[in-house]
C-alpha positions in Angstrom: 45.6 22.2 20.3 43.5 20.7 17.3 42.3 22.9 14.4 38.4 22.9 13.1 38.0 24.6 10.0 39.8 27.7 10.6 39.4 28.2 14.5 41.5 26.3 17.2 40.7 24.3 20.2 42.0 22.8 23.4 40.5 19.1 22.8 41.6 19.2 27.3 39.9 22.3 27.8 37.5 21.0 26.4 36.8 17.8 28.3 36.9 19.7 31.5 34.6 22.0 30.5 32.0 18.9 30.0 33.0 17.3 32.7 32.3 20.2 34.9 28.4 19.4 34.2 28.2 15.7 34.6 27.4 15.7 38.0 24.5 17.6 37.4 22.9 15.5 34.1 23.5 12.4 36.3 21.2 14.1 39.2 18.9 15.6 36.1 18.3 12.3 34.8 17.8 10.6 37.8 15.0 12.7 39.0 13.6 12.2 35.2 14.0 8.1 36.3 16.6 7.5 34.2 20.2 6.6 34.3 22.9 8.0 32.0 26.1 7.1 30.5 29.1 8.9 28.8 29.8 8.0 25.1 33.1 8.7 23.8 35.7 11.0 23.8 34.7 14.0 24.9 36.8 16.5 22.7 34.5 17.4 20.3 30.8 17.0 21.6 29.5 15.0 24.7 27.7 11.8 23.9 24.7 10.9 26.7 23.0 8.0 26.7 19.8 7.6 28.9 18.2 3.9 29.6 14.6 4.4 31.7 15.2 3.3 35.3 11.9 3.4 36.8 8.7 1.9 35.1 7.1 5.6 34.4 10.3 8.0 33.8 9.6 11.4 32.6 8.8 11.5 28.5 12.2 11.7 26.7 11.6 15.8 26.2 11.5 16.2 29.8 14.4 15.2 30.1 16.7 17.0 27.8 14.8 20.3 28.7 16.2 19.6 32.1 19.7 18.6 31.0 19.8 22.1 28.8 18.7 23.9 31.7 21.5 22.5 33.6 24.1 23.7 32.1 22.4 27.0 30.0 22.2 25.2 26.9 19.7 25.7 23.9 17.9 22.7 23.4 17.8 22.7 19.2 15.2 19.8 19.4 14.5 16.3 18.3 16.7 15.4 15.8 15.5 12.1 14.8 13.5 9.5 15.9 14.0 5.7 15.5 12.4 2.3 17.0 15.8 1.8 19.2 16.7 5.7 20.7 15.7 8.8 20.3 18.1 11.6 19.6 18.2 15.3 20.9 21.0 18.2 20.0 21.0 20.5 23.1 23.8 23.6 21.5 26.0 24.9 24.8 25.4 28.6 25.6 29.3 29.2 26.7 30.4 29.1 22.7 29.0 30.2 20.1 29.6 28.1 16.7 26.6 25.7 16.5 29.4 23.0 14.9 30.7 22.0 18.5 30.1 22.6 21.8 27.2 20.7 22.1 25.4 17.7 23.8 23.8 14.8 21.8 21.9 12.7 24.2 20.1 9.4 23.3 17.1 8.5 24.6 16.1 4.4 24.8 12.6 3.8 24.9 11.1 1.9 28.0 10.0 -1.2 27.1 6.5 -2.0 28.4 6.3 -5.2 30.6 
C-alpha cells in the first residue's frame, strides 16, 4: 500500500487493473494504424505511446476517443501539443479522483515521405 495525499492505494491492484485493458488499446490502435507501447511503471497512471504504422492512420483524436471508449474512460482532451508527440489525458471511469487513475497516451506524428 502507498499513500497519495490522504487516501491509500494498492500500487498491484493497481497495475492489474491497467493491465486488464491493454489487450484492447493494442487492438484499438491497430485498427486506428498505429502501434502502441507501455511507458513506465504502471502504479500511478498508464503511459501509451502510439507511433503511426500505416501511411494514412486515423488523426491522433481518433484514436484516443477509441482508447476511452475502451475502457469507459473520459477523454479530458488534448493536453498539449508539440513538434515531436502529441499528448491526451483520458480520466478512468472506475475511480473517481481526477489526480490518478488515468491514461496519458502520446501521439508521434507520421512523418510524410
Amino acid at each position: 500500500m502507498r499513500k497519495l495525499g490522504n487516501e491509500e492505494y494498492d500500487e498491484q491492484a493497481q497495475r492489474r487493473a491497467y493491465e486488464a485493458f491493454i489487450p484492447g488499446f493494442i487492438k484499438a490502435a491497430r485498427e486506428c494504424g498505429y502501434a502502441l507501447a507501455i511507458h513506465g511503471s504502471m502504479e500511478r497512471d498508464l503511459d501509451l505511446i502510439a507511433v503511426p504504422w500505416i501511411e494514412k492512420p486515423e488523426i491522433p483524436e481518433k484514436l484516443a476517443f477509441e482508447i476511452a471508449v475502451m475502457c469507459k474512460g473520459l477523454l479530458v482532451g488534448e493536453i498539449f501539443s508539440k513538434q515531436h508527440r502529441r499528448l491526451f489525458h483520458i480520466n478512468l471511469a472506475w475511480r473517481g479522483t481526477e489526480n490518478r487513475n488515468y491514461i496519458e497516451l502520446s501521439v508521434t506524428p507520421t512523418i510524410a515521405g
